[in-house]
C-alpha positions as CSV (number, residue, x, y, z in Angstrom):
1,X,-0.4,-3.5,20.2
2,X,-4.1,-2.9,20.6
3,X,-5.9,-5.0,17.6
4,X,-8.8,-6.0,18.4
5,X,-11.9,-7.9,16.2
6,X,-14.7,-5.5,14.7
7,X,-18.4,-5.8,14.0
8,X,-17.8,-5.6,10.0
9,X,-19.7,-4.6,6.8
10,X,-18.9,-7.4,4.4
11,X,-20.4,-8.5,1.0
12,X,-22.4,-12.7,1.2
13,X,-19.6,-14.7,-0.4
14,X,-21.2,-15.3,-3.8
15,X,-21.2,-11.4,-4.1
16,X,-17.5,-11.2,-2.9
17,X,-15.7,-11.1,-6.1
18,X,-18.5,-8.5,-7.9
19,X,-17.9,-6.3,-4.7
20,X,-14.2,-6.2,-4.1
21,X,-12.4,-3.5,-6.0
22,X,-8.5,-2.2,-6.8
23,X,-8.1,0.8,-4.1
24,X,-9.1,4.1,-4.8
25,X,-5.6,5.3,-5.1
26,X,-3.7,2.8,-7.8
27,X,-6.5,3.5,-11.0
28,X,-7.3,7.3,-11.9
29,X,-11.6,8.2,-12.8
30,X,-11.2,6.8,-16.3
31,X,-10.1,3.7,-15.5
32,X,-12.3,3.5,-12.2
33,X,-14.6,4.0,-14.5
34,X,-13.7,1.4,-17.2
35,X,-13.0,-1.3,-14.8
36,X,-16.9,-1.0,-12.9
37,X,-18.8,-0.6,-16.2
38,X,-21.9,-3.0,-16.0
39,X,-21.2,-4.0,-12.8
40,X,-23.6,-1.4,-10.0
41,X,-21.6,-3.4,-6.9
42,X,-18.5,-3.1,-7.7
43,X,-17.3,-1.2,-4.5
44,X,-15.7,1.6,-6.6
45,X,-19.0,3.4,-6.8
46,X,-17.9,4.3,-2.8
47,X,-14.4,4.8,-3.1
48,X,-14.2,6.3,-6.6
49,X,-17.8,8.2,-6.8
50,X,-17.2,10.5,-9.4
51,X,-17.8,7.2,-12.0
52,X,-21.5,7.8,-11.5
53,X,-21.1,11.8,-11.5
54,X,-20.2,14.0,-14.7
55,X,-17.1,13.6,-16.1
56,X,-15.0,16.8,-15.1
57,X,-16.6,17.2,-11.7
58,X,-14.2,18.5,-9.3
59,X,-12.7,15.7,-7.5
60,X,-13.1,17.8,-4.1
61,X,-16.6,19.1,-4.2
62,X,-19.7,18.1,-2.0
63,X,-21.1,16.4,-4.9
64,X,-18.2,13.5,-4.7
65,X,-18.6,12.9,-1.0
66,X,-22.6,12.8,-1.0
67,X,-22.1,10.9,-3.7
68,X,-20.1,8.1,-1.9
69,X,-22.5,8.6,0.9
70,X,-25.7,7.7,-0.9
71,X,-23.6,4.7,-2.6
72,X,-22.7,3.2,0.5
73,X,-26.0,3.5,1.6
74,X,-27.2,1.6,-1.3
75,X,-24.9,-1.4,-0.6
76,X,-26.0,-2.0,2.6
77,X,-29.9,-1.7,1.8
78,X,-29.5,-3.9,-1.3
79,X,-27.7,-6.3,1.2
80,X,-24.4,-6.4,-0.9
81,X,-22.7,-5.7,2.1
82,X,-24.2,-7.2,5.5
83,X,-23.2,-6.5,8.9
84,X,-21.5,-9.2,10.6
85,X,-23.2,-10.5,13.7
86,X,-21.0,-10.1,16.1
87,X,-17.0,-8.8,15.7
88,X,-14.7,-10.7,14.7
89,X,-11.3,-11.3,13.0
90,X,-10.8,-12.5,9.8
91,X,-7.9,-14.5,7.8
92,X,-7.3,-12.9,4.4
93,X,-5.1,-14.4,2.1
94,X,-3.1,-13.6,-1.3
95,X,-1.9,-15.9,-4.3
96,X,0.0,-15.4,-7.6
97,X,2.6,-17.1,-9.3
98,X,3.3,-19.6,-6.7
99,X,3.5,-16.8,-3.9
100,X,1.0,-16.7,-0.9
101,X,0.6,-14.2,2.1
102,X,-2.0,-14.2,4.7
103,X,-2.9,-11.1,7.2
104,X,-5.0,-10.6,10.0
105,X,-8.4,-8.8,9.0
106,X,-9.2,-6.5,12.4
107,X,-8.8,-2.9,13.8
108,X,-5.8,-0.7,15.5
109,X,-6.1,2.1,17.7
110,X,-5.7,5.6,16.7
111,X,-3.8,6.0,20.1
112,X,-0.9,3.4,18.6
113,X,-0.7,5.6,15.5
114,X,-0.2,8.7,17.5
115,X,2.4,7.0,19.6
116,X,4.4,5.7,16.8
117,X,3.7,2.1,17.7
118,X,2.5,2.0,14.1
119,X,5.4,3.1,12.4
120,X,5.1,5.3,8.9
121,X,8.5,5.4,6.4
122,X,6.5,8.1,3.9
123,X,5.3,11.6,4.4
124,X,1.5,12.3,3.9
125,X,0.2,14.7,0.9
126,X,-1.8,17.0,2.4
127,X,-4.3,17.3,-0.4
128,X,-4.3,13.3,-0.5
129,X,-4.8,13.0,3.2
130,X,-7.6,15.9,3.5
131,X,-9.5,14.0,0.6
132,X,-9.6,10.8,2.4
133,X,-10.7,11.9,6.1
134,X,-13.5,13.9,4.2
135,X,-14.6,10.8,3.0
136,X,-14.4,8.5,6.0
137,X,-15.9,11.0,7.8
138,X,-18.5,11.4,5.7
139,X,-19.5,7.7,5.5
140,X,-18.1,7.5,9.2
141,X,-16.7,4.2,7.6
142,X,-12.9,3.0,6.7
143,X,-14.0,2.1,3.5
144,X,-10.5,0.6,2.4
145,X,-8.0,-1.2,4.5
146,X,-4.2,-0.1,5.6
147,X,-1.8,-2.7,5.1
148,X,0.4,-3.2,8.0
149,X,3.5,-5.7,8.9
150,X,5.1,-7.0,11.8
151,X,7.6,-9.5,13.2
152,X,5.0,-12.1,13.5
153,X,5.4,-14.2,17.0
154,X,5.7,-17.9,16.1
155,X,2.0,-18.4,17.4
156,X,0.8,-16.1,14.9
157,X,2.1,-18.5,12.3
158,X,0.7,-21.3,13.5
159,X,-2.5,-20.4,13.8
160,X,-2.8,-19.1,10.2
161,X,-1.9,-22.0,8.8
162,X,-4.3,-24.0,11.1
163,X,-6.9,-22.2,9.3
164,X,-6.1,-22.0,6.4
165,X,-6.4,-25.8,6.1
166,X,-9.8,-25.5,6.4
167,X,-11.7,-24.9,3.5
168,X,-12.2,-20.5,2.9
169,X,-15.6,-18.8,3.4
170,X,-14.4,-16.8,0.3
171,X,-12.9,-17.7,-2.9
172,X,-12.2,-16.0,-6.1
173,X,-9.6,-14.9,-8.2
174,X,-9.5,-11.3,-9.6
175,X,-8.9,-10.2,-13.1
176,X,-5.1,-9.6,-12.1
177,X,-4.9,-13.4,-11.7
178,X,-4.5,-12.8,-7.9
179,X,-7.1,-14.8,-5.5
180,X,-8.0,-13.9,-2.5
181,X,-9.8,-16.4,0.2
182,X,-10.9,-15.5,3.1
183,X,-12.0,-17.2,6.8
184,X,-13.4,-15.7,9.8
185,X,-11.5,-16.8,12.9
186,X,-13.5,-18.7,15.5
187,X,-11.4,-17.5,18.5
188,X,-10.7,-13.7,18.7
189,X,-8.7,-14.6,21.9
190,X,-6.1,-16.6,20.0
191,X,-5.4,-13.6,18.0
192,X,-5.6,-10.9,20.7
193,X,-3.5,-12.9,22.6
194,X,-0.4,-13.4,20.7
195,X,-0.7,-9.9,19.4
196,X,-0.8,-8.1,22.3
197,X,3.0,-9.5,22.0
198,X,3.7,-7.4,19.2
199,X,5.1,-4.5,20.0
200,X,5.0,-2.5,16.9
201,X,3.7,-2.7,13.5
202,X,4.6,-1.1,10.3
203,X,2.5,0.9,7.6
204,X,3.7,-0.7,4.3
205,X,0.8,1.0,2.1
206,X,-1.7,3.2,3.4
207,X,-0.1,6.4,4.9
208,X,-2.9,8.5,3.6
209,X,-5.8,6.2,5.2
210,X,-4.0,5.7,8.4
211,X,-3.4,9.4,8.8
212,X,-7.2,10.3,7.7
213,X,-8.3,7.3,10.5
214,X,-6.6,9.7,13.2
215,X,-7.9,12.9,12.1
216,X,-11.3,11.4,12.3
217,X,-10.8,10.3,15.7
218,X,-9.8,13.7,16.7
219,X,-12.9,15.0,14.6
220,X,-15.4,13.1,16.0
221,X,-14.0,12.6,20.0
222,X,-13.9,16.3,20.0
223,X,-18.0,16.5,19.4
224,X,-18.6,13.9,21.7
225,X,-18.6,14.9,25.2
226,X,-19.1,11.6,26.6
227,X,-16.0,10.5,24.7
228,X,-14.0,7.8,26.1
229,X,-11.7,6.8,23.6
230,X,-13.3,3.2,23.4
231,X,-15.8,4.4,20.5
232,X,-15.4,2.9,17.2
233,X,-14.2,5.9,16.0
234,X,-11.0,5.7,17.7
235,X,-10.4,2.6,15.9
236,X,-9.6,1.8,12.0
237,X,-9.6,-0.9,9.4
238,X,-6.3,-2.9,8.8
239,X,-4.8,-5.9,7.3
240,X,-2.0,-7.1,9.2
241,X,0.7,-9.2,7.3
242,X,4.0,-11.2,8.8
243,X,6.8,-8.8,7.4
244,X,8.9,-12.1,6.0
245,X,5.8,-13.4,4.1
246,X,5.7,-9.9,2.4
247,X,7.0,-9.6,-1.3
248,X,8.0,-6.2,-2.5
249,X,8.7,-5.5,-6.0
250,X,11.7,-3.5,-7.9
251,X,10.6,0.5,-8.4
252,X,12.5,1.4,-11.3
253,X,13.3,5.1,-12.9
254,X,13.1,6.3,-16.4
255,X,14.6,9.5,-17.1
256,X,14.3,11.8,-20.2
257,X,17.5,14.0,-21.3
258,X,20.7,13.3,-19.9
259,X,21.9,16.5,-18.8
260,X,23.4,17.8,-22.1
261,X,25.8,14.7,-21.6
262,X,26.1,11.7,-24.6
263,X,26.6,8.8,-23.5
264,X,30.3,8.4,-23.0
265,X,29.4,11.7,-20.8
266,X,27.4,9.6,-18.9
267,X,29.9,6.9,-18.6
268,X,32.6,9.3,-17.6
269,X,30.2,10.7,-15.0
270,X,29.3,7.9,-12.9
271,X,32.9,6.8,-13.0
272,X,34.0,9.7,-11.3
273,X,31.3,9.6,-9.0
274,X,32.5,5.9,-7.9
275,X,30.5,3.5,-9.7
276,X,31.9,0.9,-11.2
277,X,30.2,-0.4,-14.7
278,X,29.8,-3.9,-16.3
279,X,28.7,-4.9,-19.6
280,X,26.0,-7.5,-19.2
281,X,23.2,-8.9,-20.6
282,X,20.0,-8.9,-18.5
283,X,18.6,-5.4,-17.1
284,X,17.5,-7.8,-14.0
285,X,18.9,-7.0,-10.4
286,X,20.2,-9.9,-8.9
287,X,21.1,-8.4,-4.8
288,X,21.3,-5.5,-3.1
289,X,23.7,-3.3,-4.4
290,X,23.3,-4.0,-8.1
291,X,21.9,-1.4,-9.9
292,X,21.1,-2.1,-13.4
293,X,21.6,0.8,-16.3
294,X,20.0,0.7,-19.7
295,X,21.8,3.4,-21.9
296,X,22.4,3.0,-25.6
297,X,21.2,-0.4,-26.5
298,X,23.4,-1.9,-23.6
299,X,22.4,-2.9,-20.1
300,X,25.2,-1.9,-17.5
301,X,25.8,-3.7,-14.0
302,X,26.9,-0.5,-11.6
303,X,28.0,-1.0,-8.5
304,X,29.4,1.3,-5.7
305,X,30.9,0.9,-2.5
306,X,28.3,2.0,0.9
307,X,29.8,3.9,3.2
308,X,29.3,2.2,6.4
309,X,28.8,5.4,8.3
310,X,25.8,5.3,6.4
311,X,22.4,5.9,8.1
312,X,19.7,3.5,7.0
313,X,18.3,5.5,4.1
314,X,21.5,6.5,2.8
315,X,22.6,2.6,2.1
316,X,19.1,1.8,0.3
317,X,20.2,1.3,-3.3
318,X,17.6,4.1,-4.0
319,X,19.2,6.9,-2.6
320,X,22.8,5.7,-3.7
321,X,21.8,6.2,-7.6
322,X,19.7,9.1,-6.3
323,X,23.3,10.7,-4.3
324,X,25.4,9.7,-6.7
325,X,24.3,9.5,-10.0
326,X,20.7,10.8,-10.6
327,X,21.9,14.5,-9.1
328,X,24.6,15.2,-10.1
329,X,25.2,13.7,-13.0
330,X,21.6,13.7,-14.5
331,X,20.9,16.9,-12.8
332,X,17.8,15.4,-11.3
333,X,17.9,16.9,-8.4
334,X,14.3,16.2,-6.7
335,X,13.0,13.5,-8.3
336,X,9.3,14.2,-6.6
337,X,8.8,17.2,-8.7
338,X,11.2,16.9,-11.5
339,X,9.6,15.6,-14.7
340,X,12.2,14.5,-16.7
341,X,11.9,11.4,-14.5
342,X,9.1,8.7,-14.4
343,X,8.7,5.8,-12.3
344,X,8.0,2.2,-12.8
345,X,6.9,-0.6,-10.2
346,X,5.7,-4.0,-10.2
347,X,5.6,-7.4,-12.3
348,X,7.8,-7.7,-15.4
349,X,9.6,-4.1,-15.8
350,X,12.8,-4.7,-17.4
351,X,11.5,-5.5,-20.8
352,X,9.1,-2.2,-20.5
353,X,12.4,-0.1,-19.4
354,X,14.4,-1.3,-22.4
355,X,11.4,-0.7,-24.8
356,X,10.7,2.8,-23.7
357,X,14.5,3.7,-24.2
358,X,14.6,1.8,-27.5
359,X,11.8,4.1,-28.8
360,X,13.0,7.5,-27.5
361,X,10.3,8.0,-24.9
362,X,13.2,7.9,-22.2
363,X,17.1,8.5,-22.9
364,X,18.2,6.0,-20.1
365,X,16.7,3.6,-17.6
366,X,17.2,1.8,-14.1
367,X,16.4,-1.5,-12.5
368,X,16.2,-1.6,-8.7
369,X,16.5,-5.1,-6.6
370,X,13.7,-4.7,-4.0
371,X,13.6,-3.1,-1.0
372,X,13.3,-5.8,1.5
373,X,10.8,-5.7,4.3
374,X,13.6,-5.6,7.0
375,X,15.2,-2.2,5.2
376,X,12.0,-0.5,5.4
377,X,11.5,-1.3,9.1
378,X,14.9,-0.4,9.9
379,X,14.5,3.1,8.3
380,X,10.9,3.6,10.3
381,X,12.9,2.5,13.2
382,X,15.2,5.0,13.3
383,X,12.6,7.6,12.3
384,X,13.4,8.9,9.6
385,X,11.2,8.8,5.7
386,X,12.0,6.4,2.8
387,X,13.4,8.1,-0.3
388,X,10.1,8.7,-3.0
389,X,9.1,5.5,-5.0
390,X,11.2,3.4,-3.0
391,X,9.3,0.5,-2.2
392,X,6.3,-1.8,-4.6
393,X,4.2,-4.0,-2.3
394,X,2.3,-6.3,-4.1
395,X,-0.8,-8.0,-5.0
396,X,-2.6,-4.9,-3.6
397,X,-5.6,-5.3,-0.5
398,X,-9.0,-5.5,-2.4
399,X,-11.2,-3.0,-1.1
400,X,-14.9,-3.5,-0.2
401,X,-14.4,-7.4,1.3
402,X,-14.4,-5.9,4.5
403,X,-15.5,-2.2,5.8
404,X,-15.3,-0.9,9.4
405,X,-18.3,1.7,10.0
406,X,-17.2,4.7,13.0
407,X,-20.7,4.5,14.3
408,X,-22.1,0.9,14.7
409,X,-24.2,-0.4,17.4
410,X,-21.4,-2.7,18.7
411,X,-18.4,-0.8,20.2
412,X,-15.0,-2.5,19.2
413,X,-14.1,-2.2,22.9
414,X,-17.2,-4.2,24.0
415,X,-16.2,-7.1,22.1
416,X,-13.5,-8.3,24.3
């Protein structure tokens, strides 16, 4: 794979934590809003402009991009984000409750994405994906990092931890208890080296910024008629993580109504649909394969046998309650546009689940195991699209700790 060290935009360290934001896609303007009061560097004045516009301006009009625009102007000339001297890698790390993951800070090649040696496992929405090459096109910057993963080559291993024995250019921890540290790498070669071994990665979360970072490409390599394809522009911010160090968190459904059913109906239902059901008293998944029900004050172990003809997204435990239970016993039948179902990811669900059943604002609930890493590659591997709401990586990239500009003085491909 082509990943290569970058001439970044970056906050000084003791401005790090006031500049690093949540991405522009996990908080709506309200609570973009909420969460950057008082504080004029907090990064989502760029990737959430319409906090300093009118409430109810249109999310899409000129006014939000020039907006963003003039912002990221006015980090740079107020120096809270500085251009590296020279490119370079960067180690970024991750901690929360005892877990730790540590990517690779640097750029990929458009050309990779296009070939599919940057593998996706989740369609695009094209109103998502036209919002977001607007706006790196408009600040010719990646303004927020994709996270990739990869079967990490044991040099790749060792070398992270060598450095992260050192003490970290960056440290703080965020208001979601997570910290994040960060050091620059002292040898690009090290890194270029063992991942030019690599021979794929794997989009875990950023479809819509991956996809936008190739548009752009196309955009601005078709207006330059000098173009090469060694410009900056042909290259975008990413954040590349070992796959095993990865945690991924349940993604559990809620679903209002069952059907016209009661819940002996419901019983009956996934009975005859081959599930088999336990009485038991945690709504926590334990492996793959055990789905946990909450229905009528009880939680419910199901279980049902795979086929082993099964393709690698119709043995995800996701689309076996989706086949065999959520459609046609539920009559949920897409569960991307249906409302009668609502979705819940992250820390610390099960209790939530129960509580929302318990007061009526859901008639029946499930909790997922995680999708592992390995399920997700094998599914991009073969092609094909994971199921909706399948997978919950987590603690999210902070955006703003590191920017990639489409237009700087040093080319990406000069730096090598």
């Amino acid at each position: 794979m082509k990943f290569r060290p970058f001439p970044a935009l970056r906050p000084p360290a003791n401005l790090a934590s006031k500049v690093a934001s949540v991405p522009y896609d996990v908080v709506d303007s309200s609570e973009a809003r909420d969460l950057a009061a008082g504080n004029p560097r907090s990064f989502l004045h760029v990737i959430k402009p319409e906090i300093d516009l009118p409430e109810g301006t249109d999310l899409y009009s000129d006014a939000i991009y020039n907006k963003a625009a003039e912002n990221f102007q006015l980090f740079q000339t107020n120096g809270w984000l500085r251009r590296e001297a020279k490119p370079a890698f960067f180690l970024y790390r991750q901690e929360i409750d005892g877990h730790s993951q540590a990517g690779w800070v640097g750029v990929c090649h458009t050309e990779d994405y296009e070939q599919d040696l940057i593998k996706k496992h989740e369609r695009t929405l094209q109103k998502k994906e036209d919002d977001r090459t607007r706006h790196v096109a408009t600040l010719a910057a990646n303004a927020g990092p994709v996270f990739l993963m990869a079967r990490a080559p044991q040099a790749w291993k060792e070398l992270s931890e060598e450095l992260q024995a050192a003490p970290p250019e960056v440290d703080f921890t965020g208001e979601d208890g997570v910290r994040h540290t960060v050091w620059p790498v002292p040898d690009a070669s090290a890194v270029i080296a063992f991942m030019d071994t690599v021979p794929c990665s794997y989009v875990a979360d950023g479809h819509h910024r991956s996809a936008s970072a190739a548009r752009c490409s196309k955009e601005f390599g078709g207006e330059n008629p000098d173009h090469t394809g060694n410009e900056n522009y042909n290259w975008f911010l990413t954040v590349m993580f070992a796959a095993d160090d990865l945690m991924v968190l349940p993604y559990n459904r809620l679903v209002s109504g069952l059907n016209g059913l009661e819940a002996d109906g419901v019983m009956a239902g996934l009975t005859q649909q081959g599930f088999t059901a336990q009485l038991v008293d945690s709504g926590e998944s334990t492996e793959r394969g055990d789905i946990r029900m909450y229905l009528a004050g009880s939680w419910y172990r199901l279980s049902r046998p795979v086929d082993p003809e099964a393709d690698p997204v119709q043995a995800l435990d996701v689309s076996v309650l989706q086949t065999y239970l959520l459609d046609p016993v539920l009559g949920i039948a897409d569960p991307r546009t249906d409302s009668r179902i609502s979705f819940k990811g992250g820390f610390d669900c099960v209790q939530l689940l129960q509580d929302r059943v318990n007061s009526g604002k859901a008639d029946i609930a499930f909790s997922l195991y995680p999708t592992s890493t390995e399920e997700v590659m094998d599914v991009a591997d073969a092609g094909m699209i994971m199921p909706p709401k399948s997978t919950w990586f987590e603690p999210k990239l902070k955006s703003g700790l590191f920017v990639h500009t489409l237009d700087s003085g040093t080319d990406v491909a000069d730096s090598v």
